[in-house]
C-alpha positions in Angstrom: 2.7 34.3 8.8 -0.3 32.6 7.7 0.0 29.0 6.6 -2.6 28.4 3.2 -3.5 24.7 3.0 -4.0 24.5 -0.9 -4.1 20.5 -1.3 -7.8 19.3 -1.2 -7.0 15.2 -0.4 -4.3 13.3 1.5 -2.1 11.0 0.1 -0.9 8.8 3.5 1.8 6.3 2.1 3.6 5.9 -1.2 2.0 2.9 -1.9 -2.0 4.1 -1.6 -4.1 3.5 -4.2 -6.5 5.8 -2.6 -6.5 9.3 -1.2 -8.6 11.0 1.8 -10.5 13.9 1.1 -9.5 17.0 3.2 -13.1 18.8 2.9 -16.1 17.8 0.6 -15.4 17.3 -3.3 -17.7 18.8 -5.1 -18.3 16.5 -8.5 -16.0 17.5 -11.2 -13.4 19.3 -8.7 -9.7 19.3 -9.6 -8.1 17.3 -7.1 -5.1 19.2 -5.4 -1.8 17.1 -4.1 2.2 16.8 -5.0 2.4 14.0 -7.6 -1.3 13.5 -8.4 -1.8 15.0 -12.2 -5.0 15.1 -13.8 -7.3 13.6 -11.2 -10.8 14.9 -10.9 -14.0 13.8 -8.5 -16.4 11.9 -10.5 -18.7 12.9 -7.7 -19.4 14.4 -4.4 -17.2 12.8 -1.8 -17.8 13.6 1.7 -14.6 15.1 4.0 -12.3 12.0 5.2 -13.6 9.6 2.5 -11.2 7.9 0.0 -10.8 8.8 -3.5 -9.6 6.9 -6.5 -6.4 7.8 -7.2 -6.6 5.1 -10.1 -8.7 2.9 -11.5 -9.0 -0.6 -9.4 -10.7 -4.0 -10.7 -13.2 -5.8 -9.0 -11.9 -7.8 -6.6 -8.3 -5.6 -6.4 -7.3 -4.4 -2.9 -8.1 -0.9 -1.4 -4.6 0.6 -0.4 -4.3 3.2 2.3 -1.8 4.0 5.4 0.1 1.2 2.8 -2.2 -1.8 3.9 -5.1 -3.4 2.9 -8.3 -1.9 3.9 -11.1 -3.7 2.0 -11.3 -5.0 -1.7 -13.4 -3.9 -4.1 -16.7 -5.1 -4.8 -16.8 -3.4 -8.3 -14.8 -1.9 -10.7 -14.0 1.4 -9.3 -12.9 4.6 -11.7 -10.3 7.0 -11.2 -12.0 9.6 -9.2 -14.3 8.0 -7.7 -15.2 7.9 -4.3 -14.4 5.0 -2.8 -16.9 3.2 0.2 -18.7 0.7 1.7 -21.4 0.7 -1.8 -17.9 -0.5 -3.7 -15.5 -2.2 -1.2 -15.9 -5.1 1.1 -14.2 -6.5 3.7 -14.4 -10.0 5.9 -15.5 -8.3 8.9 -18.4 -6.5 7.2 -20.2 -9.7 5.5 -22.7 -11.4 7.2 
């Protein structure tokens, strides 16, 4: 029997505030995953990037594998792909 893998991002902990993309998102693609609801790419996001599973301030933290990764160097929107152009972190200033 042939296995169909029909979710399109990851969710890795509970506690994630961001999701990693399976394949490339197209922009404007329904995002596919138990207990995600409504969620759509606000643009292309490349396979293994994060998405936005919420919106997160400026300055909140980036949640994934249930620790911090980075914070955000913007406001980020639900949906939104989620990177070094909008999250920092202390080993990547100069």
């Amino acid at each position: 029997m042939t296995h169909i893998m029909r979710d399109n991002v990851l969710i890795i902990n509970e506690r994630d505030n961001v999701a990693v993309a399976l394949r490339d998102l197209a922009a404007g693609e329904k995002i596919l995953c138990a207990g995600v609801e409504g969620l759509i790419a606000g643009e292309a996001i490349p396979a293994s990037h994060k998405i936005a599973l919420c919106d997160i301030a400026a300055g909140e933290e980036i949640i994934k594998y249930g620790e911090t990764v980075g914070v955000s160097s913007r406001d980020i929107a639900r949906g939104a792909w989620v990177h070094t152009h909008n999250l920092e972190r202390d080993r990547w200033k100069k």
